[in-house]
C-alpha positions in Angstrom: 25.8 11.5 20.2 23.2 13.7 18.6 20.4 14.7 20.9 17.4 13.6 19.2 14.5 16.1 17.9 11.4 15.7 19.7 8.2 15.3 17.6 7.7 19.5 17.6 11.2 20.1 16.2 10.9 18.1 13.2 7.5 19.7 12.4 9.2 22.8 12.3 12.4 22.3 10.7 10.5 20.4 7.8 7.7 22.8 7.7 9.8 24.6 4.7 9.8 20.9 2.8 6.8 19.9 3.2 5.4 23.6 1.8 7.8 22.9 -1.1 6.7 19.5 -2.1 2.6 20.2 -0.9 2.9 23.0 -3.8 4.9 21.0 -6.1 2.0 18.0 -5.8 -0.6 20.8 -6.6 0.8 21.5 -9.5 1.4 18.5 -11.4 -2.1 16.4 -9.7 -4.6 15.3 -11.9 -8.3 15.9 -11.1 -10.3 13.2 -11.9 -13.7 11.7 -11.6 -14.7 8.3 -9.9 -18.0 8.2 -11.9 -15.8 8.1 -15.3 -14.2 5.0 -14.7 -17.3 2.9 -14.2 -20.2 1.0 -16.5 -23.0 2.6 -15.2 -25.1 1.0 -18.0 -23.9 -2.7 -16.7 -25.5 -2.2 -13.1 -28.9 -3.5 -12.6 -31.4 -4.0 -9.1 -30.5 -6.3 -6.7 -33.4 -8.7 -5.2 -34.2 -5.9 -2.2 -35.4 -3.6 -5.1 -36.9 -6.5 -7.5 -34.4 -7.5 -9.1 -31.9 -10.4 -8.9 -28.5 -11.0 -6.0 -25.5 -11.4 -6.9 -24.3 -15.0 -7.7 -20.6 -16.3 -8.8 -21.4 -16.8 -12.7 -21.8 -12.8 -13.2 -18.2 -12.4 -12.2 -16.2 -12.0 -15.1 -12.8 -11.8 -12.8 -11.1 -14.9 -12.1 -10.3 -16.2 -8.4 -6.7 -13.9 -8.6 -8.2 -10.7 -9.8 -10.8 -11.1 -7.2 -8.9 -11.7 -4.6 -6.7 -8.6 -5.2 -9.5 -6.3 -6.3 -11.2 -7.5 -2.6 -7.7 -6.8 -0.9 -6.5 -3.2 -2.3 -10.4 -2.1 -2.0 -10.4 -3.1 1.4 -6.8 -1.3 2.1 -8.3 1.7 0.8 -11.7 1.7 3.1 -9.8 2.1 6.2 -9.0 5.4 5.2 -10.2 7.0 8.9 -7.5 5.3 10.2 -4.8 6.4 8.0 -6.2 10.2 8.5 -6.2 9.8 12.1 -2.6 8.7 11.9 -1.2 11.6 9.7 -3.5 14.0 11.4 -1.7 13.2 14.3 1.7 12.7 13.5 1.9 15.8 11.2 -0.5 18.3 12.8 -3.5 20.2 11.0 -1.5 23.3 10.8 0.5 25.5 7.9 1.2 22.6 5.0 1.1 19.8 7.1 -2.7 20.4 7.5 -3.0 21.5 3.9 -1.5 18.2 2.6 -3.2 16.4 5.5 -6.8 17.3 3.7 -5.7 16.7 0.4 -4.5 13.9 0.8 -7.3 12.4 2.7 -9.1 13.7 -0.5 -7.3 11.8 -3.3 -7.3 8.7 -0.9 -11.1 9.0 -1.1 -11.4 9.0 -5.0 -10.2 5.1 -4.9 -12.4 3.4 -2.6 -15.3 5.4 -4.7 -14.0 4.1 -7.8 -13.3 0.5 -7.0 -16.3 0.0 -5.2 -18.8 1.1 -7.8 -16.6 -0.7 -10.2 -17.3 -4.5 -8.5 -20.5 -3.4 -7.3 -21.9 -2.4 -11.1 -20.2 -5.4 -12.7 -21.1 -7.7 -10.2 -17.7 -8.7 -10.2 -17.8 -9.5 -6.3 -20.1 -10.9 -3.4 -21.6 -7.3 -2.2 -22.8 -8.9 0.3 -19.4 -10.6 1.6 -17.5 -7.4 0.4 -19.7 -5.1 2.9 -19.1 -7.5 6.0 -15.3 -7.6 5.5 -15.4 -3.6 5.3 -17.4 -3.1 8.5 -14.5 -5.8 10.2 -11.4 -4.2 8.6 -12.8 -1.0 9.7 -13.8 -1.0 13.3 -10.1 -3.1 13.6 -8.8 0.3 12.4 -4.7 0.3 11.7 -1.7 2.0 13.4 1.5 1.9 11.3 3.5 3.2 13.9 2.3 0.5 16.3 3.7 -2.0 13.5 6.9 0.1 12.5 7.7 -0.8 15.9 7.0 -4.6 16.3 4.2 -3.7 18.6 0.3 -4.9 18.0 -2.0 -2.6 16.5 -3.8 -1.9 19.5 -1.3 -1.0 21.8 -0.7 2.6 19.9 2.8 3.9 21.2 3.5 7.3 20.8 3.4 8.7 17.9 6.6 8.9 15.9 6.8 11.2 12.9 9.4 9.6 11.3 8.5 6.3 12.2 5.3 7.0 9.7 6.7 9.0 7.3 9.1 6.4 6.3 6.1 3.6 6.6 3.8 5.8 4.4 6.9 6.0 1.6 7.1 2.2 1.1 3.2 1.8 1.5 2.1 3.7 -0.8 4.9 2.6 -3.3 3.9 -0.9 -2.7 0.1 0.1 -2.8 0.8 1.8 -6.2 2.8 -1.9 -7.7 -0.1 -3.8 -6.3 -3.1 -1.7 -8.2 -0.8 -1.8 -11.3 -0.6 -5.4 -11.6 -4.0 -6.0 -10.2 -5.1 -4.1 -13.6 -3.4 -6.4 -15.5 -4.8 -9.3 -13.9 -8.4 -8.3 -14.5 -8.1 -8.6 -18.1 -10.8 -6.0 -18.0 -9.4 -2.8 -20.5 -11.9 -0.3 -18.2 -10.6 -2.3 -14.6 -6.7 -2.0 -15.8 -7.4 2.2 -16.8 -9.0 3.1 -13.4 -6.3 1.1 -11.5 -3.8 3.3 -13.5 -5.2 5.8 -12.5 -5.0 5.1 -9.1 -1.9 4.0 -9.1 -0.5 7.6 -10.5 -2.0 8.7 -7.3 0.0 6.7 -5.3 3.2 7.4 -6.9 2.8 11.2 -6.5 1.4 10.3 -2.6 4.8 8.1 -2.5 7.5 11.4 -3.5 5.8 13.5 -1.0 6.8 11.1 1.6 9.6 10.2 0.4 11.2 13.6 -0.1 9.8 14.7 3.5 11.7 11.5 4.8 15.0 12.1 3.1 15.4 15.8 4.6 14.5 14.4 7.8 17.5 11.7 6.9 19.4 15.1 6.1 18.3 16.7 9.4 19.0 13.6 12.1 20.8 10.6 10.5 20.8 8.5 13.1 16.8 8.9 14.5 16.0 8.7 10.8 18.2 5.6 9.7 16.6 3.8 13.0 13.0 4.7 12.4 13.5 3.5 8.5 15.4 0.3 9.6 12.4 -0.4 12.7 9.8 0.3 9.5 11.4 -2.2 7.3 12.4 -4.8 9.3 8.9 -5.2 10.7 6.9 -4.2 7.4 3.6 -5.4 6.3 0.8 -3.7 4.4 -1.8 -2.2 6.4 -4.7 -4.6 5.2 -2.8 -7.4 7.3 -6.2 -7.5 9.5 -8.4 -7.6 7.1 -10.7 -11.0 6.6 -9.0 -13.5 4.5 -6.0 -11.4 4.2 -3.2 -14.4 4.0 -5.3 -16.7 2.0 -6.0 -13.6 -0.6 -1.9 -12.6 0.0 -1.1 -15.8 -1.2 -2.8 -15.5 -4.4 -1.4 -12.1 -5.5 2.1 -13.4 -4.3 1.8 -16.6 -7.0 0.8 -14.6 -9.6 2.6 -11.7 -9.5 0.1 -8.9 -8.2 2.5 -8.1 -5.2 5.5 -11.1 -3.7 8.7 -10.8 -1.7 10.6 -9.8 -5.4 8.8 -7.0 -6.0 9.1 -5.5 -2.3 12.5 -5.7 -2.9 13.1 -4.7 -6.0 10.0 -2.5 -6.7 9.6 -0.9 -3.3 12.6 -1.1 -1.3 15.2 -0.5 -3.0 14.5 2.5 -5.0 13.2 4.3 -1.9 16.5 3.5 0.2 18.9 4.3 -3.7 17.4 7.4 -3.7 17.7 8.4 -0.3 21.9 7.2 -1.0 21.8 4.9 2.2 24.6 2.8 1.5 27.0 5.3 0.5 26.1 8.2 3.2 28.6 8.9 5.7 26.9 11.2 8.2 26.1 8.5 10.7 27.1 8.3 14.1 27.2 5.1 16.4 23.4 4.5 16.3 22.8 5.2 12.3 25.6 3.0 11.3 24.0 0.4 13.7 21.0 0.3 12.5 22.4 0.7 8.8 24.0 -2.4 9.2 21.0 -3.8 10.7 19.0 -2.9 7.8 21.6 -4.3 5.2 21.6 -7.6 7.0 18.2 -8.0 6.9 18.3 -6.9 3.4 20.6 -9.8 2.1 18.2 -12.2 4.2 15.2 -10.6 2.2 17.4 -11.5 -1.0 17.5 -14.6 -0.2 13.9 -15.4 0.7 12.8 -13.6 -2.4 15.1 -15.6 -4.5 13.7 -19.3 -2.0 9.9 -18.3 -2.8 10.3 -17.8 -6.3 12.0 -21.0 -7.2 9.0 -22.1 -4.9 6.3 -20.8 -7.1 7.7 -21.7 -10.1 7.9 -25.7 -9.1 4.2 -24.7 -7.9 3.2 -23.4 -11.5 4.9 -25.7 -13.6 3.2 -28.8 -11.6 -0.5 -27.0 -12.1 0.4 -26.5 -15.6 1.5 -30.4 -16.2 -2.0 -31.5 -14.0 -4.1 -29.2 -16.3 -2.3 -30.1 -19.6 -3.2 -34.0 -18.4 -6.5 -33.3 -18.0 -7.4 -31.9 -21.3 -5.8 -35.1 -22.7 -7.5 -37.4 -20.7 -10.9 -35.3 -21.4 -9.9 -35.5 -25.3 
């Protein structure tokens, strides 16, 4: 059995990858301003400076779009944590560091944007929107404390690995769930600056994933663990936030982010590209967990495939009790 890399190795031996693909993200980022993408001429006072709160009637979002706009803004304020975690796990040195501050950077750029966005078009509770920040943040996140099936305030050691491979499906999954959030607004402004941000995340999403499939190349079987511990105990880092399962329940029945689109969207590509069902340079422990990760794959399968015969008896009996109603009402 392979003796497994301690934290320092793997820094070092991917040191040469992560220069490659923190210059190959330079070079094909787009710059872009926060202030573009929002109404400026829309906002008015609120009652502390004369003028009026906010009350539900000057949303023009419905309850979905909401919901999701509340969720991925409030993903994208605990930005701190996230910092802390890659700070840690990849060091402030050489490209690590480099990518490190850049990234932190473009992170940044969304919770700007989406914030002055709702706030301008009064398209949510400000009030409500600020308390749920200050709780989601002082929770604060750990992804490798989840990767593990630990809670998030028990903070293992850091595993590098371990959050590379998290960050790889997060931000791919971060990226679906802006896209379809923009569709749901219905707004043509709301849908461009979640494109935007979106582009972000996929260009976020091949830096990790490339740094995770040379570490796959460099140690098969720490690598194929830490990806199968990632997956098998998965969830998106605003799982603390207020009203996360009600809002998660919303976005899952109308197609901002459910079980079919992890699979299919998120997980699948990732683990296709990195060829994990076809590679044959595992020992005992990456063919374990391989086939660990393939079980639990099938099982996903078939829960995707449960919930979505689920949601569409759920749809179809909303749709028959509205379509009575206007008859009644005509």
């Amino acid at each position: 059995m392979a003796r497994e890399l301690t934290q320092l190795e793997l820094l070092q031996e991917l040191q040469p990858v992560a220069e490659e693909n923190l210059n190959r993200h330079m070079k094909i980022a787009k710059n872009w301003n926060p202030h573009d993408y929002v109404p400026w001429d829309e906002g008015r006072n609120f009652a502390e400076l004369g003028g009026i709160d906010w009350d539900p009637e000057q949303s023009q979002l419905d309850e979905v779009a909401k919901a999701a706009m509340i969720t991925n803004l409030l993903t994208e304020d605990n930005l701190p944590s996230y910092h802390r975690e890659i700070a840690h796990n990849f060091s402030m040195d050489d490209a690590w560091g480099a990518w490190v501050g850049r990234w932190t950077a473009e992170e940044n750029r969304h919770g700007i944007v989406m914030r002055d966005y709702l706030v301008v078009t009064r398209a949510v509770d400000p009030v409500a929107l600020e308390q749920a920040r200050m709780i989601h943040m002082s929770n604060g996140y750990s992804s490798a404390a989840v990767a593990q099936g630990k809670a998030a305030t028990e903070l293992p050691e850091a595993s590098m690995i371990h959050s590379v491979a998290y960050v790889t499906f997060q931000e791919l999954a971060t990226r679906v769930s802006h896209r379809n959030t923009g569709r749901a607004c219905a707004e043509p402004l709301a849908d461009k600056m979640l494109q935007r941000i979106a582009a972000d995340e996929n260009l976020h999403m091949i830096f990790y994933r490339n740094i995770c499939g040379a570490a796959i190349d460099l140690a098969p079987d720490q690598a194929m663990t830490a990806v199968t511990d990632v997956l098998t105990n998965f969830e998106m880092p605003g799982a603390g936030m207020p009203n996360f399962r009600r809002n998660g329940v919303l976005m899952a029945k109308h197609g901002i982010y459910d079980l079919r689109q992890h699979l299919d969207e998120v997980v699948m590509p990732v683990l296709r590209k990195w060829n994990i069902e076809d590679r044959n340079d595992f020992g005992a422990e990456g063919e374990q967990a391989r086939e660990k990760l393939m079980a639990f794959l099938a099982q996903l399968e078939k829960d995707a495939t449960k919930f979505e015969e689920m949601r569409d008896r759920s749809l179809a009996r909303e749709a028959a009790k509205r379509e009575k109603l206007r008859a009644q009402a005509s």
